[in-house]
Structures are given as structure tokens and as C-alpha cells.
N, C-alpha and C positions, 0 to 999 in steps of 0.2 A: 558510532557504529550505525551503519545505514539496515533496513530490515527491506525484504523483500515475502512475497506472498506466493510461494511454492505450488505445482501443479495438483498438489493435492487438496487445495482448495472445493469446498463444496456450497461455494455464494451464497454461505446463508445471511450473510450481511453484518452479523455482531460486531466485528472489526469497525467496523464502518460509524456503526449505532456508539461505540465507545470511543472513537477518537475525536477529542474535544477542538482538536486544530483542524477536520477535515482535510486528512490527510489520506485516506483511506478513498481512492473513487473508484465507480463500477464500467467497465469497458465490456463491451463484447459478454457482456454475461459472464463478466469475470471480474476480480478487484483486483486492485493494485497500490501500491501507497508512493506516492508524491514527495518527493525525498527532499523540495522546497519548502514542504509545510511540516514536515514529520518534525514534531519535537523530542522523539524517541523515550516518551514516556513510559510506550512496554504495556497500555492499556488492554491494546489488541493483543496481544498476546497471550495476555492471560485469559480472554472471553472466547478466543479460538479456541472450539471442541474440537475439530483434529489436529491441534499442533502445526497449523503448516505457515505460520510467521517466522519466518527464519533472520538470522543475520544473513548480510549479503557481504559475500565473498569481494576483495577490493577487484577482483579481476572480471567480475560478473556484467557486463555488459547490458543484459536482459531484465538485472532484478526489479530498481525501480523504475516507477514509472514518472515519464520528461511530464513537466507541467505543457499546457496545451499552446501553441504557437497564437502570439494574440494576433489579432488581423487589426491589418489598417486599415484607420476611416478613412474618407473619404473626404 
């Protein structure tokens, strides 16, 4: 089960501080978790003071977030 980081997010970063796979990264003044690296260990979930680590629904398009496009050398 993939986990997704709800609007009700308030970036205080704990998520981020407890996931040992860096799976947790910050966009836009916002976090998101990396469904590449997430090994669904449930860390962040327990460290989020408002509860907004959710499951993500299989049809949710928006929850995790794509790892980043590598660029070619040159």
C-alpha cells in the first residue's frame, strides 16, 4: 500500500526527519513521498502531529510523488 501526504499537511518536516529511506522530499514548500524509495515502514505516520499521511487510493493519480527525470550528460 502506497501512502500519500494530504492537503492538510503543515511542513513541519518530522515525516521527512523519520524516514530512514529518504523517501519523504520537500517541493514547493510542501512534502511528498516517493513511492520509488518508500519502503512503507509507517515511520511518518506515526511522527505526523496532524494525521495527514494517508493510504493512497489505487485510483489517485496526484498522491505520490514521480521520482525526478534524470538528465542526460553530455
Amino acid at each position: 500500500m502506497s501512502f500519500r501526504i494530504s492537503d492538510e499537511c503543515v511542513a513541519c518536516g518530522l515525516c521527512a526527519l523519520a524516514c530512514d529511506s529518504e523517501a519523504i522530499v520537500e517541493y514547493w514548500h510542501r512534502y511528498g513521498i516517493r513511492i520509488d524509495l518508500c519502503e512503507e515502514c509507517r515511520r511518518c505516520v506515526e511522527v505526523c502531529p496532524v494525521d495527514c499521511i494517508v493510504p493512497a487510493a489505487a485510483d489517485d493519480s496526484a498522491a505520490p510523488v514521480q521520482p525526478p527525470a534524470k538528465s542526460k550528460s553530455a
